[in-house]
VEXKEZA-983413 format. One line per 8 residues: number of its first residue (from 0); their letters; for each residue x, y, z of C-alpha. Coordinates in Angstrom, 3 decimals. Layout:
<pts>
NUM> A> X/Y/Z | ...
</pts>
This chain:
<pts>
0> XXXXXXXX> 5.370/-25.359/-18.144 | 4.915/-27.627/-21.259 | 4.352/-31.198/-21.234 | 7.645/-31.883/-23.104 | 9.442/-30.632/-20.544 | 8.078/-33.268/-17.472 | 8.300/-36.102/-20.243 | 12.493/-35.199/-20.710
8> XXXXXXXX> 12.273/-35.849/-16.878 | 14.114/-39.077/-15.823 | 15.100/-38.164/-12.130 | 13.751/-36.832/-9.206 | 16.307/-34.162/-8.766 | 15.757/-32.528/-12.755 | 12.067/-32.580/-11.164 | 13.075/-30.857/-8.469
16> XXXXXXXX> 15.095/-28.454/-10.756 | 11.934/-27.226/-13.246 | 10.892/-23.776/-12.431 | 7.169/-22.977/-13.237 | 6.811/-19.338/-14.788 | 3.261/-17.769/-13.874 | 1.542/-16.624/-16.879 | 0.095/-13.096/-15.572
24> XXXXXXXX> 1.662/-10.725/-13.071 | -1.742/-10.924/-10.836 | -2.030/-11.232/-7.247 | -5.767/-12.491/-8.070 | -6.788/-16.139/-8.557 | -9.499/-17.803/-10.170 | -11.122/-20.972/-9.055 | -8.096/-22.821/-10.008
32> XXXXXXXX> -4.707/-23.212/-8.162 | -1.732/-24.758/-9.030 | -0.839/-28.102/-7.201 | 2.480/-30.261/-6.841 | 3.280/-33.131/-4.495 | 3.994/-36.901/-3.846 | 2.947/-39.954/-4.340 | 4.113/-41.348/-0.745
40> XXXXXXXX> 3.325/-44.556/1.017 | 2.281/-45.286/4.844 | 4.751/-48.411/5.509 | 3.859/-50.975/8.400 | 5.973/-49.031/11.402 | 3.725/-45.985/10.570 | 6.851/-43.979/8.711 | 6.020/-42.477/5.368
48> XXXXXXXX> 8.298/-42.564/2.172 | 8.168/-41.081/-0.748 | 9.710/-44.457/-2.268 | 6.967/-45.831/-4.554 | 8.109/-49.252/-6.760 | 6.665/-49.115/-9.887 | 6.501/-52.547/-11.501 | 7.944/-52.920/-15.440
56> XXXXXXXX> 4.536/-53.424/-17.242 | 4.298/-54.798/-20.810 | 2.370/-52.499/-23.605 | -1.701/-52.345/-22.668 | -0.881/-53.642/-19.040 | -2.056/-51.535/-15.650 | -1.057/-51.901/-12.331 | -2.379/-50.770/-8.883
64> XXXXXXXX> 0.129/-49.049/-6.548 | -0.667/-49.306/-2.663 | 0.441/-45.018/-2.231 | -1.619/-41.844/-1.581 | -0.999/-38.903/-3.720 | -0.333/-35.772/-1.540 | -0.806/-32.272/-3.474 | -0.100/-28.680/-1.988
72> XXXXXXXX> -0.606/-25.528/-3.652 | 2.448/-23.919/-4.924 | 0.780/-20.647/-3.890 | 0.491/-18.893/-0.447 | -2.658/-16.791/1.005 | -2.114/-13.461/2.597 | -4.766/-11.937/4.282 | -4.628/-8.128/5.623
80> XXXXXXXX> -6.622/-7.296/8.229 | -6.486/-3.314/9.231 | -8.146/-1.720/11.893 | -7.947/1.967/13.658 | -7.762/1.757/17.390 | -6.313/4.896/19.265 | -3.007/4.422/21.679 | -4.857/6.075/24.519
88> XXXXXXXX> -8.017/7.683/25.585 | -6.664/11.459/24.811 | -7.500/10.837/21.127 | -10.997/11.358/19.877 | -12.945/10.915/16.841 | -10.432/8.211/15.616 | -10.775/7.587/12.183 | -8.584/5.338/9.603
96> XXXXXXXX> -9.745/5.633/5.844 | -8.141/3.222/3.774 | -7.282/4.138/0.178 | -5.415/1.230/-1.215 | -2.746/-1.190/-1.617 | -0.174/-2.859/-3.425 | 1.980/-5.675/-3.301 | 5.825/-5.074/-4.498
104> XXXXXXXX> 8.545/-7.487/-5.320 | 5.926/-10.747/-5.918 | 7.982/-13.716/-7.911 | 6.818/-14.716/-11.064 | 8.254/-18.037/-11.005 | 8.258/-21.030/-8.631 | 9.649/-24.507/-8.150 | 7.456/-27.111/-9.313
112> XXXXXXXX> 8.300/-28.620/-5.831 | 9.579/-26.954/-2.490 | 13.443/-27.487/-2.399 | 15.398/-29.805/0.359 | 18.491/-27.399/0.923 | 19.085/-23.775/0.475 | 21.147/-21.825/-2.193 | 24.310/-20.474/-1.856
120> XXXXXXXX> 23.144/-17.396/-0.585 | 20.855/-18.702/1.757 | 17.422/-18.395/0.048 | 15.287/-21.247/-0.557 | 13.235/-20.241/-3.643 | 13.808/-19.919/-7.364 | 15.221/-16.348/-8.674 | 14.267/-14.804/-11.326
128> XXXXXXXX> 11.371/-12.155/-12.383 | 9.329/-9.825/-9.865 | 6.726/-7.551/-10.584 | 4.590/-4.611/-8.503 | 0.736/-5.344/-8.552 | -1.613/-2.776/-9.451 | -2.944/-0.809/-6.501 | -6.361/-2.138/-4.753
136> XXXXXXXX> -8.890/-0.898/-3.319 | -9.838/-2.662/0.240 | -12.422/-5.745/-0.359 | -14.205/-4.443/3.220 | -14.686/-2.189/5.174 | -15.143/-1.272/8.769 | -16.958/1.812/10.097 | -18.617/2.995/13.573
144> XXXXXXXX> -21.034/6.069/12.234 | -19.078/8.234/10.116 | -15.840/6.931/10.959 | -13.451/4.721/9.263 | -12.378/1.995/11.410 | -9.942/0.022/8.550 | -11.188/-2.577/6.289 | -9.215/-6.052/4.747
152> XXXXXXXX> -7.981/-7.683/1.402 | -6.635/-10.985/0.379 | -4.088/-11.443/-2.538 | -2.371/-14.822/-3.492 | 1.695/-14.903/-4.613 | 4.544/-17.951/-5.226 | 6.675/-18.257/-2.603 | 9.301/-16.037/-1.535
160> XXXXXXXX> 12.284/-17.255/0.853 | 14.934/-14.496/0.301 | 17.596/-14.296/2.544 | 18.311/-10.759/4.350 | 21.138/-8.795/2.389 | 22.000/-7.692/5.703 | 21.371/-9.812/9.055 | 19.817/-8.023/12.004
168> XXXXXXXX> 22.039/-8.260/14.991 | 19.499/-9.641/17.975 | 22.620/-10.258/20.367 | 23.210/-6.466/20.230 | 19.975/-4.951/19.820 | 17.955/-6.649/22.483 | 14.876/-4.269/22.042 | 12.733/-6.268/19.655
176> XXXXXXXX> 10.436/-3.341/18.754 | 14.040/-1.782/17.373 | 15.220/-5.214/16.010 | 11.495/-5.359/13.948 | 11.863/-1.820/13.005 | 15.030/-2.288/11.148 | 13.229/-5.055/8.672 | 11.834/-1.921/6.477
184> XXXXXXXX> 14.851/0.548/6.957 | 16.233/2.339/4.000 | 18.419/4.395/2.929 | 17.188/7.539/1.712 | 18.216/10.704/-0.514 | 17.730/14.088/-1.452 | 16.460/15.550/-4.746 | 16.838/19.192/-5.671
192> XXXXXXXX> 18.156/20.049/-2.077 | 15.232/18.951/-0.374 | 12.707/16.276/-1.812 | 13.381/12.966/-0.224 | 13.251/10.206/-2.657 | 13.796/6.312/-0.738 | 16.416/4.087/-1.946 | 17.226/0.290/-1.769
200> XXXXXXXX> 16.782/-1.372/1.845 | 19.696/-1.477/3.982 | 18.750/-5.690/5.537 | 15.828/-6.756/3.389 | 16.555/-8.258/0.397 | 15.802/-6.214/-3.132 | 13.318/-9.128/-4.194 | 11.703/-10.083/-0.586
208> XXXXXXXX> 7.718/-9.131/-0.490 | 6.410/-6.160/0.783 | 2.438/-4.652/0.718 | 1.890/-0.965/0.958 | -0.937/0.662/2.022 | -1.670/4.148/2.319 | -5.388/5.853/3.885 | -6.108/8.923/5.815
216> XXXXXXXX> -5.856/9.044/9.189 | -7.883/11.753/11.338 | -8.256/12.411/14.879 | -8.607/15.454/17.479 | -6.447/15.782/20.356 | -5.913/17.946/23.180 | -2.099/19.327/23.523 | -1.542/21.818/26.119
224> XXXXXXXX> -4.638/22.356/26.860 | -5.866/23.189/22.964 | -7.557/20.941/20.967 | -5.852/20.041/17.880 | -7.080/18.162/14.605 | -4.615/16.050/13.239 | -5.179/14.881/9.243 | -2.495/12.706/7.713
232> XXXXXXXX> -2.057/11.289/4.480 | 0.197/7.761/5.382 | 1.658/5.612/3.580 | 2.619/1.917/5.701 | 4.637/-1.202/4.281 | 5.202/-3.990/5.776 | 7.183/-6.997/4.769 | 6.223/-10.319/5.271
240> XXXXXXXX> 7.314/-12.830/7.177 | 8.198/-12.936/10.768 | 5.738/-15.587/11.569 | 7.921/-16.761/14.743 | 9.066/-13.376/15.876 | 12.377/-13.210/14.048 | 13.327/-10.304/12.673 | 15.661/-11.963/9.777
248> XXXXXXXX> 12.464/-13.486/8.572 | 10.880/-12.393/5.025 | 10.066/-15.600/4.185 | 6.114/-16.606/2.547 | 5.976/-20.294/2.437 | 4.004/-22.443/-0.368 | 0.763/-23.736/0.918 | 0.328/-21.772/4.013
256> XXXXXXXX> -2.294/-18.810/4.770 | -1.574/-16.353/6.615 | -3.121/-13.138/8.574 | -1.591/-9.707/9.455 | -3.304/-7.635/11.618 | -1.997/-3.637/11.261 | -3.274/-1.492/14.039 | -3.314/1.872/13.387
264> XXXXXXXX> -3.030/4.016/16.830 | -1.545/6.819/15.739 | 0.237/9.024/13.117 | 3.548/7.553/14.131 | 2.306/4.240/15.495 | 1.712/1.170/13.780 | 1.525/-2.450/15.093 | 1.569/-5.622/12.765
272> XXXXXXXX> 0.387/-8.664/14.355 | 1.300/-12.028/12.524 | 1.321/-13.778/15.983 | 2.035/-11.483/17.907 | 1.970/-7.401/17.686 | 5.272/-5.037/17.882 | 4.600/-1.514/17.483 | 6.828/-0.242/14.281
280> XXXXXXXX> 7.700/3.164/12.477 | 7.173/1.475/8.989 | 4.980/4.597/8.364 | 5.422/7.967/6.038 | 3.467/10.520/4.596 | 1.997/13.853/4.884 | 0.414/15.122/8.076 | -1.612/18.238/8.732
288> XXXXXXXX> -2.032/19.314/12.128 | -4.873/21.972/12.901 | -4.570/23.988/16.186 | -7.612/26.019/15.999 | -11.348/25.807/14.928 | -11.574/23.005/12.279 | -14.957/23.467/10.394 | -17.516/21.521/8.447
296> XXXXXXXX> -19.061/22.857/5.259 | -21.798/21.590/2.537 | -21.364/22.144/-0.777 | -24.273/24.626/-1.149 | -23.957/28.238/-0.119 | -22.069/28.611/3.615 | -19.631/30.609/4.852 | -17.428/31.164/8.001
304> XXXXXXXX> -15.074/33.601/9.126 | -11.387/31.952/9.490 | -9.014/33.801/11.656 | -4.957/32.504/11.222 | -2.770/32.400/14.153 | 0.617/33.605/12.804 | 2.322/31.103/15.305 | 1.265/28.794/13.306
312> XXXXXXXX> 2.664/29.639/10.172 | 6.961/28.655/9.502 | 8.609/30.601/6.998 | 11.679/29.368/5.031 | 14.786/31.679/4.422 | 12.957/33.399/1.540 | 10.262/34.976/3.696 | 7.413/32.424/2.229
320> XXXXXXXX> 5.797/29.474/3.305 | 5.936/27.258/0.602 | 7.284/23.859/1.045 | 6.234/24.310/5.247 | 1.983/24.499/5.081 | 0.124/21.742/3.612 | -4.020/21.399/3.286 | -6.104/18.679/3.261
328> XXXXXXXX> -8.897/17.680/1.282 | -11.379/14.701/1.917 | -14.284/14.922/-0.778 | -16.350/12.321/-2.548 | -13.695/13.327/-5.903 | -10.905/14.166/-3.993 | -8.982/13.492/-0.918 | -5.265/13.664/0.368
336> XXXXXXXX> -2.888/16.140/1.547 | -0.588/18.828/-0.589 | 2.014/21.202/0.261 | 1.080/24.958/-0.501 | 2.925/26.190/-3.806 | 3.233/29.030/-5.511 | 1.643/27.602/-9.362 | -1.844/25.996/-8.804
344> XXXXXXXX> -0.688/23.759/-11.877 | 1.502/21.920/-9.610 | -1.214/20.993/-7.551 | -2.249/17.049/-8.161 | -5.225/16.204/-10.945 | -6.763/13.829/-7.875 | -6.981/16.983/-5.518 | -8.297/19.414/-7.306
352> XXXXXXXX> -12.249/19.274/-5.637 | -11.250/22.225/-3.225 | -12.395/24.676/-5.888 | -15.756/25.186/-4.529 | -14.623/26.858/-1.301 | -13.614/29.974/-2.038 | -10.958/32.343/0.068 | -11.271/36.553/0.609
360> XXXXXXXX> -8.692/38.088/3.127 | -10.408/40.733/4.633 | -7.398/43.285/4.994 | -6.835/43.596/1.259 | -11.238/44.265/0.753 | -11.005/46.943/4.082 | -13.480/44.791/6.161 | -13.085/44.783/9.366
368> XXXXXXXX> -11.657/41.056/11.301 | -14.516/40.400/12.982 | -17.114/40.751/9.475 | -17.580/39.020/6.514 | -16.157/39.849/3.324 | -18.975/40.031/0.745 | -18.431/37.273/-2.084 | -16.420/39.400/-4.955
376> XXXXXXXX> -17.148/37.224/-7.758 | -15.821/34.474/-9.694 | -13.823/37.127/-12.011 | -11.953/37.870/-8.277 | -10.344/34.189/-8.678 | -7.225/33.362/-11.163 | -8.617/29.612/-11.186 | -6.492/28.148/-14.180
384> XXXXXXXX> -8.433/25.458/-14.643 | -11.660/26.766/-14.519 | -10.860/29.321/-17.784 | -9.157/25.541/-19.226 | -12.062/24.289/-18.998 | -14.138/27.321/-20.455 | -11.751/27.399/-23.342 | -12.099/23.599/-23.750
392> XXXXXXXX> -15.941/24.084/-23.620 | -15.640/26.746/-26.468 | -13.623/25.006/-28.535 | -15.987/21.924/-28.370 | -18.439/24.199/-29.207 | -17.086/25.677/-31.978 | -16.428/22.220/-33.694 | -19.983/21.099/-33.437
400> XXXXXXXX> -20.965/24.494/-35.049 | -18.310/23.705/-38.125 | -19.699/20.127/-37.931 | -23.235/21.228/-38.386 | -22.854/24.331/-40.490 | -24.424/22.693/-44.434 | -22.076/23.215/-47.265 | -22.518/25.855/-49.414
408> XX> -23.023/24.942/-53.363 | -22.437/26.946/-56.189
</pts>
C-alpha cells in the first residue's frame, strides 16, 4: 500500500474499498503487525461515534480533537495445540509423534478496514491471491518417557470469511459429530485404477483456511485376545472456524486469537476443540497393523528369528502382495510408512534408513524354522543404492586422482 494511494482518498467508503496486498507469502511475523482503526469519540450519553469534526485550519495552524484513536491488527493468531490421549484404557503405550504442518489456502490480501456488509456471495473478506505455507516443524513438544504425547505451533494469516460453496443442512442432519464431519469432505478419484488422488471440497469453499498436520501414531492393543501393534502414518486437516459450534463456519476474524485443541485417540479418531470438542474423521494415511511379536533392535550387531503368519498376508488377483503389505520405519534419518513394491527405486529418498537390517528366509538357505540363518554376506543383497553409492564413491575418486595426477612436459 503506497502513500499515494490513502492521499487520492476523499471518502470513507474508497477507504473502506483499499485492499492491502501482504508482501511475503509467510505465516511468520516479526515484531511488527499491521494496524487499522478509528478515530471515535465517547459523546456525553456514553454512545461512541466514529463522527470526528475536523475544523478548516489555515496554513501552519493545529488543532486538538477531543477523540481516541482505536487500532486492531488486520491479522489473526492461530494457535495449535495437539495432544495424544487414548479413547479407552485397552490401548497401551500411546504415542503421537508429530512431523509437521502446513497451512493451505492463507489470503494474501486484506481490507485496510473490516467491511460493514457482505458480498454478493456471502463472504465478508477481500478475494484475490492464496498461497500454501511451507511445512513446519512443531515449536514444542510434549513427551512422557519415550513417548510422544503431541506438541504446538502458532502461525499468523489475514482474515478469511469465505462463505461455504455448499451449506450444511443442520435441520436434516441432527447428529452434529456428522454435521462437523462434512466441513472437510471431498470428493475423491482414482489414478491408474487404484491410487486415490483428493479433489476439490464438496461444502468448503476452494479459498477457506485449512492446516494439515501429519505425525506417527503408535500404540499396542489387544484384539481377540492377541496383542496387536498398530503404526500409522496420518495425515489430519482441519479447517478453521467453527468458533460457536456451526458447522457452516470457516470464518478467521481480524484481531482475534484463537486455540484448537486436536486430540488424537486413535487411528480413526480425532477431536478438535475450539470451544468445545466433536470427534471427526478428518484423518488419512497409512496404517500398519502388527499381530505378532513386534521387536526392538540397535543398530550394532543383533539378530532375531521372525516367523510370518500367512493369515496375515492378502494377495491381489496376480498372486502377489504388492500394493496390500506396508512397513514402517521410525529412525533418527528416517521414519514413515511404505507399501511393499516390487523396484526398491520406488521406495521414498526419506525412507531409505531400513538398510541396516538385513532379511534371510531360511527355506531358500535349508535351515531349519526354529535356527538362525548364518549372515550370507553383503554380496547376498541386490541393494541398488548401496553399489550407487560405491560407483559414486569411485567416480569421486577417480576425479581427484585426474585432479592430482602433474602434467607431463615434453
Amino acid at each position: 500500500m503506497k502513500e499515494e494511494q490513502l492521499d487520492a482518498v476523499t471518502t470513507l467508503d474508497e477507504l473502506k474499498g483499499i485492499v492491502m496486498m501482504m508482501r511475503d507469502e509467510s505465516v511468520y511475523r516479526s515484531a511488527f503487525f499491521m494496524m487499522t482503526g478509528y478515530a471515535k469519540v465517547r459523546l456525553d450519553d456514553g454512545t461512541i461515534t466514529i463522527q470526528v469534526t475536523i475544523p478548516a485550519l489555515e496554513s501552519g495552524e493545529t488543532a486538538t480533537l477531543a477523540c481516541t484513536m482505536e487500532l486492531e491488527r488486520t491479522d489473526a493468531k492461530i494457535r495449535f495445540v495437539v495432544k495424544a490421549e487414548a479413547s479407552d484404557g485397552n490401548k497401551k503405550d500411546f504415542s503421537f509423534q508429530p512431523t509437521g504442518w502446513r497451512v493451505k489456502q492463507v489470503p494474501l490480501q486484506s481490507f485496510i478496514l473490516p467491511k460493514d456488509a457482505a458480498n454478493t456471495d456471502g463472504s465478508w473478506d477481500a478475494d484475490g491471491g492464496y498461497f500454501n505455507s511451507s511445512t513446519y516443524e512443531f515449536e514444542a513438544f510434549t513427551r512422557e518417557g519415550s513417548l510422544y504425547k503431541g506438541g504446538s505451533f502458532v502461525f499468523y494469516m489475514p482474515e478469511n470469511r469465505k462463505a461455504p460453496k455448499k451449506q450444511i443442512d443442520t435441520e436434516i442432519i441432527k447428529d452434529q459429530k456428522a454435521a462437523y464431519a462434512l466441513r472437510d469432505k471431498r470428493q475423491y478419484t482414482t489414478e491408474n485404477g487404484n491410487a486415490v488422488v483428493p479433489g476439490d471440497f464438496e461444502y468448503a469453499n476452494d479459498h477457506s483456511t485449512y492446516v494439515e498436520i501429519t505425525g506417527l501414531l503408535s500404540y499396542f492393543e489387544e484384539v481377540n485376545g492377541i496383542e496387536q501393534l498398530t503404526y500409522a502414518n496420518v495425515r489430519m486437516l482441519i479447517h478453521l472456524g467453527y468458533a460457536n459450534q456451526n458447522a457452516n463456519d470457516y470464518e478467521t476474524l481480524r484481531n482475534h486469537s484463537y486455540t484448537y485443541t486436536v486430540k488424537v485417540r486413535g487411528v480413526d479418531n480425532i477431536e478438535v476443540d475450539v470451544s468445545g470438542g466433536e470427534s471427526r474423521p478428518g484423518y488419512d494415511g497409512d496404517v500398519v497393523v502388527n499381530f505378532q511379536n513386534s521387536y526392538y533392535f540397535d543398530s550394532h550387531y543383533d539378530r532375531r528369528l521372525i516367523k510370518l503368519n500367512k493369515s496375515g498376508f492378502i494377495k491381489t488377483e496376480d498372486g502377489t502382495t504388492v500394493g496390500t503389505l506396508r512397513w514402517g520405519v521410525n529412525t533418527p534419518f528416517s521414519r514413515g510408512v511404505q507399501e511393499v513394491v516390487t523396484d526398491a527405486s520406488q521406495i521414498r529418498a526419506e525412507m531409505r534408513d531400513y538398510r541396516w537390517i538385513k532379511f534371510a528366509v531360511n527355506a531358500e538357505y535349508g535351515v531349519d524354522s526354529e535356527q538362525m540363518v548364518k549372515y550370507p554376506g553383503d554380496q547376498n543383497y541386490n541393494d541398488r543404492f548401496r553399489w550407487m553409492q560405491k560407483i559414486m564413491t569411485g567416480f569421486l575418486l577417480i576425479i581427484k586422482i585426474l585432479i592430482l595426477m602433474p602434467a607431463c612436459v615434453t
